[in-house]
C-alpha positions in Angstrom: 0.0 0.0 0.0 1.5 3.2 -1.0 1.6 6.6 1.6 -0.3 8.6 -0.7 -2.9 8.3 -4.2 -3.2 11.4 -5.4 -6.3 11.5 -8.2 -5.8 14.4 -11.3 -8.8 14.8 -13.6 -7.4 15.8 -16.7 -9.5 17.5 -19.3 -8.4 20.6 -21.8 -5.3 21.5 -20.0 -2.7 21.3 -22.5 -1.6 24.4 -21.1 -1.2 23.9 -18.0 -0.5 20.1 -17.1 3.6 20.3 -17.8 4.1 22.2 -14.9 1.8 20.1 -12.7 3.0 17.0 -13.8 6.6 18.1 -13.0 5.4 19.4 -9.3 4.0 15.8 -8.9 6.6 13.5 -10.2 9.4 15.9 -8.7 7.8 15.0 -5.1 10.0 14.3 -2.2 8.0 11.6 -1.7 9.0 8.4 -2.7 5.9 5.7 -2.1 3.4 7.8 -3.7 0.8 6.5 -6.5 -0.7 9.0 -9.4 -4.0 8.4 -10.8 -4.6 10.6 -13.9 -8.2 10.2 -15.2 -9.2 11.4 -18.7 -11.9 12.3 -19.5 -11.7 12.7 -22.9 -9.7 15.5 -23.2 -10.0 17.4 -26.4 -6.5 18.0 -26.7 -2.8 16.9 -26.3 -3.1 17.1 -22.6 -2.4 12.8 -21.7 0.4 13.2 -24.9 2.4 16.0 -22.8 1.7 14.0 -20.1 3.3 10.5 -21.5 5.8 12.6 -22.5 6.6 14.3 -19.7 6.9 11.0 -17.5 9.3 9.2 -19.9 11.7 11.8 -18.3 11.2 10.1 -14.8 11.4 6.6 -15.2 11.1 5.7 -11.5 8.1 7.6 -11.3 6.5 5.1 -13.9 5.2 2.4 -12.3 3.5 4.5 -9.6 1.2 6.3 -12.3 -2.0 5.1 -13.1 -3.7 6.8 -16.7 -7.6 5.7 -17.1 -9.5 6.3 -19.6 -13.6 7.4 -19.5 -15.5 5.8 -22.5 -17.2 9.2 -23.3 -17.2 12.7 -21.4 -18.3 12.0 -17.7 -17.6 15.3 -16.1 -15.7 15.9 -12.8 -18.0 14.4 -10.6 -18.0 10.9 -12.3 -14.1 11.8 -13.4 -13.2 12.3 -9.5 -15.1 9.3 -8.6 -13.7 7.1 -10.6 -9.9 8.0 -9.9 -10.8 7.8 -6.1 -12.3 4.1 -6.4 -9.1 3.3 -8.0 -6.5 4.5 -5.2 -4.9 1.8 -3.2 -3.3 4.3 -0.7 -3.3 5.1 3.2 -3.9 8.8 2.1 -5.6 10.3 -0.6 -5.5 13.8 -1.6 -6.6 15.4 -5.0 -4.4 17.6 -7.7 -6.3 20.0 -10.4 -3.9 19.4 -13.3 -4.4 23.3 -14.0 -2.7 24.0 -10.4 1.0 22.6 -9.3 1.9 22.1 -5.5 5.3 22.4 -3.6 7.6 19.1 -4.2 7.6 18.8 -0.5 4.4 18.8 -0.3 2.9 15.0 -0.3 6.2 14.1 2.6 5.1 16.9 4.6 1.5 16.2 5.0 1.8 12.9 5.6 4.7 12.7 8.0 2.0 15.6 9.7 -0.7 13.1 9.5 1.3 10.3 10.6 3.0 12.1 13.2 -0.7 13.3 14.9 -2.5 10.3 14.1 -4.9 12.7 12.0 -7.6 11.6 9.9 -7.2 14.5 8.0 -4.9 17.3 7.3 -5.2 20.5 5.3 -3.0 23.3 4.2 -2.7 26.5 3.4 -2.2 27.5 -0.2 -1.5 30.2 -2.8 -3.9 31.7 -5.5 -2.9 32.8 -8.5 -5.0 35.0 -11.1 -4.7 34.9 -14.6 -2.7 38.3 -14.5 -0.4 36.3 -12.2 -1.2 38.2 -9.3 -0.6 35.6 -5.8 -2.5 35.8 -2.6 -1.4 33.7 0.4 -5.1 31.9 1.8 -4.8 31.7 5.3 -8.3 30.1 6.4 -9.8 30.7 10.3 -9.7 27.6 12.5 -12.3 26.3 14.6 -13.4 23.1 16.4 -16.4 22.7 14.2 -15.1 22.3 10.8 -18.5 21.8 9.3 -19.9 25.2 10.2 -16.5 27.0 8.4 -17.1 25.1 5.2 -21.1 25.7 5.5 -20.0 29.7 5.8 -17.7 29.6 3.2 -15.3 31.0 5.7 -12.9 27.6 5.1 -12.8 26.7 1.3 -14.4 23.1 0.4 -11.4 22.1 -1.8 -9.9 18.5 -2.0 -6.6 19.5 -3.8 -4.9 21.0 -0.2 -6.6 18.4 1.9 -5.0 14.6 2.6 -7.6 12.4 4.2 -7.3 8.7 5.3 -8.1 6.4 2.4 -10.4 4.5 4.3 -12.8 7.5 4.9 -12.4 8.6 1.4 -13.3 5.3 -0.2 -16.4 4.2 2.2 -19.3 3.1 0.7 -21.1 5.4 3.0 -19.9 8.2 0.9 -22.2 10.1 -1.1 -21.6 11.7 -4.6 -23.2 14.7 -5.9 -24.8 15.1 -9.4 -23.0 18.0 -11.1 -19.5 20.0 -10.9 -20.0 22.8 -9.4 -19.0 23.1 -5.5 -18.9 19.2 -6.0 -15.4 19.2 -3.6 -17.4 20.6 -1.0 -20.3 17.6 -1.0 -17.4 15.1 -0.3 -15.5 17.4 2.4 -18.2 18.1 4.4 -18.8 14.2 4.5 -15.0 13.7 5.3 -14.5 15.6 8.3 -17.9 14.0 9.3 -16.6 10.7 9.9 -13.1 12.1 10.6 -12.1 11.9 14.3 -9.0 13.7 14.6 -8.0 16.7 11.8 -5.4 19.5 12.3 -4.1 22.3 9.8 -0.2 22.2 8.6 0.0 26.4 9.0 2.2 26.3 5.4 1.5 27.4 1.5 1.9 24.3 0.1 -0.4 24.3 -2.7 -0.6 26.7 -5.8 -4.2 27.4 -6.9 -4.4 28.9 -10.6 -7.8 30.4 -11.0 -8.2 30.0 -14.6 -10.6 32.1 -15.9 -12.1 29.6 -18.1 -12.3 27.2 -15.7 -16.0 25.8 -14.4 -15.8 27.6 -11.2 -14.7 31.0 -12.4 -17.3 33.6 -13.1 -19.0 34.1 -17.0 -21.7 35.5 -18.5 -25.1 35.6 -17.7 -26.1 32.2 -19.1 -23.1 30.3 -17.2 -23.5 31.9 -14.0 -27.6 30.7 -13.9 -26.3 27.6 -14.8 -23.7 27.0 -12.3 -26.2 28.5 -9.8 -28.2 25.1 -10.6 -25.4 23.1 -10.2 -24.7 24.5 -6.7 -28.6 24.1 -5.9 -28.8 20.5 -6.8 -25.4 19.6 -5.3 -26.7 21.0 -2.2 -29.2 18.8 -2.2 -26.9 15.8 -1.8 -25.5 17.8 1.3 -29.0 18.4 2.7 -29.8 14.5 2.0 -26.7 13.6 3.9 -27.4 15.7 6.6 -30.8 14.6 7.3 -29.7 10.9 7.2 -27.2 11.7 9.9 -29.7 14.0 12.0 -27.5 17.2 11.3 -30.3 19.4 10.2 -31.2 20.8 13.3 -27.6 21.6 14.6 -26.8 23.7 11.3 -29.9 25.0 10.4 -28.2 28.8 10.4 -25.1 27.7 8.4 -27.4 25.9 5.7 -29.4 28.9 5.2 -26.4 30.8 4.7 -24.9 28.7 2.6 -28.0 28.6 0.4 -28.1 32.3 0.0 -24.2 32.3 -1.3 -26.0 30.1 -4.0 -28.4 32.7 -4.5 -25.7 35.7 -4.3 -23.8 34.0 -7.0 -26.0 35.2 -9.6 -26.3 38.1 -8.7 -23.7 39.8 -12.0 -26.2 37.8 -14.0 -29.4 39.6 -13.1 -30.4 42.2 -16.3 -34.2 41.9 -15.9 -37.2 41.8 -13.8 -37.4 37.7 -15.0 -33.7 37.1 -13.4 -35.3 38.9 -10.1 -37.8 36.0 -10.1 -35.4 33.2 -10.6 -33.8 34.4 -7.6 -36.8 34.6 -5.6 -37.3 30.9 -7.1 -33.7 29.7 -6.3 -34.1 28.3 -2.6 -37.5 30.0 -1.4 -37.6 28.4 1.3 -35.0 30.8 2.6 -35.9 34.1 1.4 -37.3 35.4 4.9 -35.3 33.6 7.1 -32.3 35.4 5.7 -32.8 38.3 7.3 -32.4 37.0 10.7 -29.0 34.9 9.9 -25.8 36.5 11.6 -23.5 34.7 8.9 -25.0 37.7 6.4 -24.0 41.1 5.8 -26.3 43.8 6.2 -25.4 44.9 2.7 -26.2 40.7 1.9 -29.7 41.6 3.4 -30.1 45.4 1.5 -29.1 43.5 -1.5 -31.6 40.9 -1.5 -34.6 43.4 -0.5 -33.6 45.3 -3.7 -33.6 42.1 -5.8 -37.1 40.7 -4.2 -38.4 44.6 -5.3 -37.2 44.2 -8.7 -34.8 47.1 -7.8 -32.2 45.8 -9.4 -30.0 48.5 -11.2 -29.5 49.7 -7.8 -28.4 45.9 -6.5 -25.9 45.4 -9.3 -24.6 48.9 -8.0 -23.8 47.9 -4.6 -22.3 44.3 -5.9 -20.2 46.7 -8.1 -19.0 48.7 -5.1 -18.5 45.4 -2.5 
């Protein structure tokens, strides 16, 4: 059994995937596995990528290249790279991002060292324009209300969580990509009974702007609103299963309404005002009462349910 599986979707990142592939084989890590899934990248993305690991021959027979039949998306993509790890730890790689070749030893010597079930680090984002911001996210004993709040990011990529958690049938999968990390996290550190934070930038985060989870026009950011709402629902089925509704019934409604702030650059129209009265109803009072909310989140949302919205899409611009 190797120390650590790393899973790396691959799809449409001929660009990008030299320089994570070299931050992954380059790993001071020794017993490590790679599992690269394609799903049926468009481009010369697994080419560069053969090519790129004939130059580390002892790095060969720890990397693992499937194949989807047809287009799956990054749900099925993720899923299917995780049920194929064999290791103690896995932890996840976005083959647009690289990471710090000490990275994988670190963590797990961490993890080992503690006796964690799961460790997370800090990590660096990069814009398109290059611009870096060191991510330094609160701590807190409950995990689960930070990630609900979006005040700790749902990410798998700086996260290394015992294999046995990760690939538990108990697991559930959500239905679309977006915020899909954050449907498995919020499962891990459930069942997780010790997790600390390694207080280090290990991980570099390229916020592509093309990438699902950056922000578009109109039509995508409806769309990815969708995605976030039926995810959510996997989160919501989870949490009822395990009797967790009651105990963060404040940080699910707050967590809806980020769904419902997401669109708000989309809205152009009086029809966009009533999709996001539509988009979690259930919610649209009980807003106004959460403490995890801005009072400029609650002025906002009067001026959208008033069909106000020129002056909304002014205060977003001036946030």
């Amino acid at each position: 059994m190797p120390k650590v599986s790393v899973v790396i979707p691959v799809y449409g990142v001929e660009k990008f995937i030299e320089r994570c592939c070299r931050s992954l084989f380059e790993q001071t890590l020794d017993d490590i596995e790679f599992i690269f899934v394609d799903d049926c990248t468009p481009d010369k993305s697994i080419d560069i990528l053969k090519s790129i690991l004939d130059e580390y021959p002892h790095r060969q027979k720890q990397v693992k290249i499937l194949h989807n039949p047809q287009n799956l998306g990054a749900t099925l993509t993720r899923k299917k790279g995780i049920e194929s790890t064999t290791g103690e730890y896995v932890i996840h790689c976005d083959s647009d991002d690289w990471i710090d070749v000490t990275a994988y030893e670190k963590l797990y010597n961490f993890a080992k060292k503690n006796d964690l079930d799961i460790v997370d680090c800090e990590f660096i984002k990069i814009d398109d324009a290059g611009k870096k911001q060191h991510i330094v996210e609160p701590k807190d004993n409950d995990i689960i209300k930070l990630l609900l709040t979006g005040r700790k990011m749902g990410a798998l990529w700086n996260r290394l969580v015992r294999g046995d958690i990760v690939r538990s049938n108990e697991i559930m999968y959500s239905a679309m990509g977006v915020d899909e990390d954050l449907v498995l996290v919020l499962q891990y550190y459930y069942y997780a009974k010790k997790t600390d934070n390694l207080s280090y930038p290990l991980y570099y985060y390229y916020q592509n702007s093309n990438s699902v989870s950056s922000y578009g026009n109109a039509e995508k950011l409806l769309g990815q609103a969708r995605q976030m709402a039926v995810n959510f629902e996997t989160v919501l089925e989870f949490f009822k299963n395990k009797g967790l509704l009651r105990q963060y019934k404040e940080e699910i409604v707050a967590r809806k309404f980020f769904d419902k702030r997401w669109i708000l650059p989309a809205i152009q129209s009086a029809k966009d005002c009533t999709y996001w009265m539509e988009l979690h109803p259930e919610i649209n009072y009980s807003l106004f009462c959460n403490h995890y909310l801005t009072i400029q989140d609650k002025i906002t949302s009067i001026l959208v349910e008033l069909r106000l919205y020129p002056l909304s899409r002014r205060i977003l611009r001036n946030r």
